[in-house]
Every structure is written in structure tokens, then in C-alpha cells.
N, C-alpha and C positions, 0 to 999 in steps of 0.2 A: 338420480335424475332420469327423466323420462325421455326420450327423444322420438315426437310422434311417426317418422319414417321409418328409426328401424329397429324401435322399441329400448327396452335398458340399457342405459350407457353406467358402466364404471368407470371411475374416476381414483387417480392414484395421487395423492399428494407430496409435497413435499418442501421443508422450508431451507432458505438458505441465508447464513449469516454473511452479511458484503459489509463495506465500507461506503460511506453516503454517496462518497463522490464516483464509485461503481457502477452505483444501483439501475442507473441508466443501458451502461451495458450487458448488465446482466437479464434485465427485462426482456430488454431487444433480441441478444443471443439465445436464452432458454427457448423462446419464441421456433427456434430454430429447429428445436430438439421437441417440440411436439408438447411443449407447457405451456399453457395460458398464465398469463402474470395475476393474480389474485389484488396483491398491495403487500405494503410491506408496514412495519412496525417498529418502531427505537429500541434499541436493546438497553437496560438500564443500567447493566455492567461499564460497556463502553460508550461515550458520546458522540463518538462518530462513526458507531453501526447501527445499524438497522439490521430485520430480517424479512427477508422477503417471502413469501408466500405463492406457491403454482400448484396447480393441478393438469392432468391430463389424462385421456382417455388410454384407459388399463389394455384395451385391445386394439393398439397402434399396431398398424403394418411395418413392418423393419425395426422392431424395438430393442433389440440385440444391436443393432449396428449403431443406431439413435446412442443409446445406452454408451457404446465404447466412443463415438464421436463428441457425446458431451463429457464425459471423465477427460479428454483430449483438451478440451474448453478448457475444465475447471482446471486444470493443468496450467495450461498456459495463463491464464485471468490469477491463480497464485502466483505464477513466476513476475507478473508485471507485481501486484502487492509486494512483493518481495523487493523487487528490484525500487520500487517508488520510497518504500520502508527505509532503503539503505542508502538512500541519497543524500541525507544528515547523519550518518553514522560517524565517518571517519571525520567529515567535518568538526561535529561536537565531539567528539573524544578529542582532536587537535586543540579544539580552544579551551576543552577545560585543563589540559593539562599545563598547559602556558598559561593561565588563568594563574594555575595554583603554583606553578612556579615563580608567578609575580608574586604569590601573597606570601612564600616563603621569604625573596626578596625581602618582602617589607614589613616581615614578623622579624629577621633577622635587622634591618632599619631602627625597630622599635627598640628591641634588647638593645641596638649601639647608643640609642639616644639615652635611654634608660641608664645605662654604664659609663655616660658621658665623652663619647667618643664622636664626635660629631664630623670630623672626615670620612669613617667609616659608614655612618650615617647616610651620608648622601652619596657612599658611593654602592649601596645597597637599596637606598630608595628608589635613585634611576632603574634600574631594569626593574625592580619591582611594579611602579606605573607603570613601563611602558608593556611590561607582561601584564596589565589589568588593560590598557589600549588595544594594543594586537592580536587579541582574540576574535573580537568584531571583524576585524579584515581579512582574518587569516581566512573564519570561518567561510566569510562572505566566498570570498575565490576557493576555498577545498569545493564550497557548494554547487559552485559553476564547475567548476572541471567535474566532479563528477556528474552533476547533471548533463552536460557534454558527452561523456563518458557511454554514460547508460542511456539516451536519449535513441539512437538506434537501435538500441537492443530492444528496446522498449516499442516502439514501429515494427521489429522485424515479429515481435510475438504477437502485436494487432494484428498484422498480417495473416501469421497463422492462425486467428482465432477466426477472421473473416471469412477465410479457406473453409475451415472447418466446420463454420456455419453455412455456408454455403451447400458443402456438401451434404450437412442435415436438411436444409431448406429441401435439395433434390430427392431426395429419400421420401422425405413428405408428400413430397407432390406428385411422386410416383406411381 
């Protein structure tokens, strides 16, 4: 590209894989770090990435410091994916194990009905249902306490990442 005032401009690019619901901050914060946002594109592997597309001028002032303040970003913007990832973790492991311990329940139900034992039956079907019922609730509340949980942590590393853009923002404009 040509830039009529101070002749040749390079330009350095570069892509970055986000999550859809990102894409917003990542625009706005690279912005910080001396990238213009290009546009982004679906990624065909996963259905809820995209990659995003920037470029910026190869002969930035402070690009050493730029450089180590956004690897600081990308830092922090993994640790929230991280933390947003694990907020149905221990939930869904919880419900499917009580899941599957209902359906032993009521595989061992079946053998009793099967062998004609029909006390045994129904005292093997009970917890079987209700370990097909109490997954749904369990999960419901593991999903709030940990959302609870992590909801801070989660604020405490916006924080840091506002900071951190900020302080590219001044670099810039220096």
C-alpha cells in the first residue's frame, strides 16, 4: 500500500481463531495493540469459531512493548475461554453419572422382572427413575454454584485485559 504523505507503508498480518461470542472483544482490544480488524470468517472444523483477520503497520513505534502487552491479552481472553469452558464440566460429569447409575438401577429392575421377583422389582425401579429425574436438577444447581463461582474471576480478568489495553491504547498514541 501506498500512503501519499509518507510513501510505503508495510503491513504485517495476522489471523486469529476466537469463539463467535469473543469476536467482539477481540476486534475492539487488538485495536489496542496497533491491528486494524480486516473481518473474520467460519471455521469449518468448529461451529462456533470463526477467524478473525488484522493487519497492521510493520513500522509501529513501541512494537516490542505492543507485542509483550498483547501476548498479556491473549493470556488473559484464554484464561476467561477457559474458565467459560468449565462451567458445565463438573456439572455434566455429575448428571451423567447418576444418570447411569439410575439405568443400572433399572437394568437390575429388569433382570428382577425377568426372573420374576417383583418385590425386588420395584425396589430397584425406584431409585432407578429417580436417578433418570435428578440429573436435570442436580445439573441445573452444580451450574449456578459454579457459574457463582467463577463469575468474579471472570470480571477480575476483564479487568485486567481493559488495563492492559489501555496501556497499548497509550503506547499508541504516544
Amino acid at each position: 500500500m501506498i500512503d501519499k504523505e509518507n510513501g510505503f507503508v508495510g503491513f504485517e498480518y495476522m489471523e486469529v481463531p476466537a469463539r463467535r461470542s469473543m469476536e467482539s472483544m477481540y476486534a475492539d482490544s487488538y485495536e489496542n495493540f496497533g491491528w486494524e480488524f480486516e473481518g473474520s470468517s467460519s471455521r469449518e472444523d468448529k461451529a462456533d469459531s470463526i477467524t478473525m483477520k488484522f493487519k497492521r503497520d510493520r513500522k509501529l513505534r513501541n512494537k516490542a512493548e505492543l507485542t509483550r502487552l498483547q501476548r498479556q491479552f491473549e493470556a488473559c481472553a484464554h484464561e476467561i475461554e477457559t474458565l467459560e469452558n468449565s462451567k458445565a464440566t463438573a456439572a455434566t460429569v455429575a448428571a451423567f453419572t447418576i444418570g447411569l447409575i439410575g439405568t443400572a438401577f433399572l437394568g437390575g429392575a429388569v433382570f428382577a422382572y425377568l426372573a420374576g421377583m417383583l418385590p425386588l422389582m420395584v425396589i430397584l425401579a425406584v431409585p432407578g427413575f429417580i436417578g433418570w429425574i435428578i440429573p436435570y436438577f442436580c445439573y441445573q444447581k452444580l451450574l449456578r454454584n459454579r457459574e457463582r463461582q467463577i463469575a468474579p474471576i471472570i470480571d477480575q480478568k476483564n479487568d485486567e485485559i481493559y488495563s492492559v489495553c489501555e496501556q497499548g491504547c497509550r503506547l499508541l498514541n504516544a
